[in-house]
C-alpha positions as CSV (number, residue, x, y, z in Angstrom):
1,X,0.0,0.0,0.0
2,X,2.6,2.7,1.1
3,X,4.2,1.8,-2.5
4,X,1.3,1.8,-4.2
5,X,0.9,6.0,-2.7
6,X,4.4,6.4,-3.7
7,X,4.3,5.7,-7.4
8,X,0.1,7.6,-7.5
9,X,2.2,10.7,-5.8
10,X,5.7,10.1,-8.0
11,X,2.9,10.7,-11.2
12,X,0.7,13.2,-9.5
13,X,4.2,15.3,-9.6
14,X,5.5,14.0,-13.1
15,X,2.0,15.5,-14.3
16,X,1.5,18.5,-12.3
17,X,-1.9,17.1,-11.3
18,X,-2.9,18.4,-7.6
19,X,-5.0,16.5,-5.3
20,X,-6.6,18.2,-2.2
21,X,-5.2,17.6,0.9
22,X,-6.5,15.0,2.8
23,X,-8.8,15.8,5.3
24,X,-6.4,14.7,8.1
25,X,-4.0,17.1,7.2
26,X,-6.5,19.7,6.7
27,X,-7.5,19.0,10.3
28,X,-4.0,19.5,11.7
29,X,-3.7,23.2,10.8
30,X,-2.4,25.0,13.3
31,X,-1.3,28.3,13.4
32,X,2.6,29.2,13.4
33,X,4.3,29.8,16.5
34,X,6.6,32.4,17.2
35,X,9.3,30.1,17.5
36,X,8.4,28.7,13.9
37,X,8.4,32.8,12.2
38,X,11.8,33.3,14.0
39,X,13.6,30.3,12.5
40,X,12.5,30.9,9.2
41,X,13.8,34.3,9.2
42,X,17.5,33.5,11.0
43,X,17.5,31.0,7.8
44,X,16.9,33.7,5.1
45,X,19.3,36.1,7.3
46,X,22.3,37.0,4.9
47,X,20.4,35.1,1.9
48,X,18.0,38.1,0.2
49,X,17.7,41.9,0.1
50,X,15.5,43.0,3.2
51,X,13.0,45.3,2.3
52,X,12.3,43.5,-0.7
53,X,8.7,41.9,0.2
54,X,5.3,43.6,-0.5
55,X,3.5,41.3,1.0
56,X,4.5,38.2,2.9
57,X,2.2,35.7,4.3
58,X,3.3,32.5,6.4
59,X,0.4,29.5,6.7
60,X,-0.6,27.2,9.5
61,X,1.6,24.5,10.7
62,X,0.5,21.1,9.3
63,X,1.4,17.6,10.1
64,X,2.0,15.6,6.8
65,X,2.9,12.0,8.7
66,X,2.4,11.4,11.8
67,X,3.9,8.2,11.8
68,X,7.1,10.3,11.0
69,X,6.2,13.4,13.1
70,X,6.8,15.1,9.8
71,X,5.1,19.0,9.6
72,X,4.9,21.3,7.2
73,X,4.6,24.7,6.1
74,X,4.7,27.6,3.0
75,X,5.5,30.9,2.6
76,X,4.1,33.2,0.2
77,X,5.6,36.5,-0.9
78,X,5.3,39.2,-3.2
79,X,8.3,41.5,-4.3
80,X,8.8,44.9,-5.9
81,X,9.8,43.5,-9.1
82,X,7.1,40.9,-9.2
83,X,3.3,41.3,-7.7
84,X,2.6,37.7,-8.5
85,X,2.8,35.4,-5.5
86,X,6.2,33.3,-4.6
87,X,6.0,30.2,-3.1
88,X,7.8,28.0,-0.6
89,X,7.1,25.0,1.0
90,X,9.3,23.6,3.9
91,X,9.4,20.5,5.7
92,X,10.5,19.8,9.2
93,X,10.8,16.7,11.5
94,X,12.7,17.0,15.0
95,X,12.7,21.1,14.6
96,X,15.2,20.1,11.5
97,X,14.5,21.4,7.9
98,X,13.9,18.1,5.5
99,X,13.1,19.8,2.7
100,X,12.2,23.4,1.1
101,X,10.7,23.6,-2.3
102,X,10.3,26.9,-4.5
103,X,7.0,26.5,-5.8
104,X,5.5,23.7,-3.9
105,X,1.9,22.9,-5.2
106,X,0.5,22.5,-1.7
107,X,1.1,25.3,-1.0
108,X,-1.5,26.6,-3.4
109,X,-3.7,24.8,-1.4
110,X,-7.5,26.7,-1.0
111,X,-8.3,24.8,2.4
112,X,-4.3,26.4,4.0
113,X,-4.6,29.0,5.8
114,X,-2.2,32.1,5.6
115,X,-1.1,34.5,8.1
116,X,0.4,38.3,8.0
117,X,4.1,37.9,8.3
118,X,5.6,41.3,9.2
119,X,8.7,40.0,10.5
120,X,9.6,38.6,7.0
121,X,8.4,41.8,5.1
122,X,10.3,44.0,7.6
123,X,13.5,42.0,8.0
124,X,17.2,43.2,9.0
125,X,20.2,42.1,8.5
């Protein structure tokens, strides 16, 4: 079975075909934690221009597996040069980044809810 969702998701992102999120996940939202905004911006620290973002907008907190304690999150940002929406998805397990994907189609998601992220639209160096 857990093969069989592999190679159903491995063509679900070959084909660009999105499926909602399952209700599970949907259920798990939770909202970010301060603790959550701060990491993300001491990892962008030193990596962009501040003062860059229009808008920014962090979502809720969802866990993807909880067999694996796996959770997940996106960002969404808009910049001077470019009002469309930027997307990135990140995934963490243990408070240790697995993953972060430019772009990641759940993150597009209608049922995630985003947040106001000042601290990212107002960072330092």
């Amino acid at each position: 079975m857990k093969n069989k969702f592999l190679v159903c998701a491995a063509l679900l992102a070959l084909t660009g075909c999105q499926t909602p999120a399952p209700q599970s996940v949907t259920d798990s939202q939770r909202p970010p934690s301060s603790a959550v905004r701060r990491e993300y911006i001491d990892a962008l620290r030193g990596t962009i221009k501040p003062g860059n973002f229009v808008k920014a907008e962090i979502s809720s907190v969802v866990l993807l597996n909880p067999e694996k304690q796996i959770y997940a999150y996106c960002t969404r940002t808009t910049e001077r040069s470019n009002p469309n929406w930027s997307y990135i998805g990140l995934g963490l397990q243990h408070n240790m980044i697995l993953y972060l994907k430019k772009n990641d189609y759940r993150c597009h998601g209608k049922l995630l809810r985003y947040y106001d992220f000042p601290e990212l639209r107002n960072m330092k160096y």
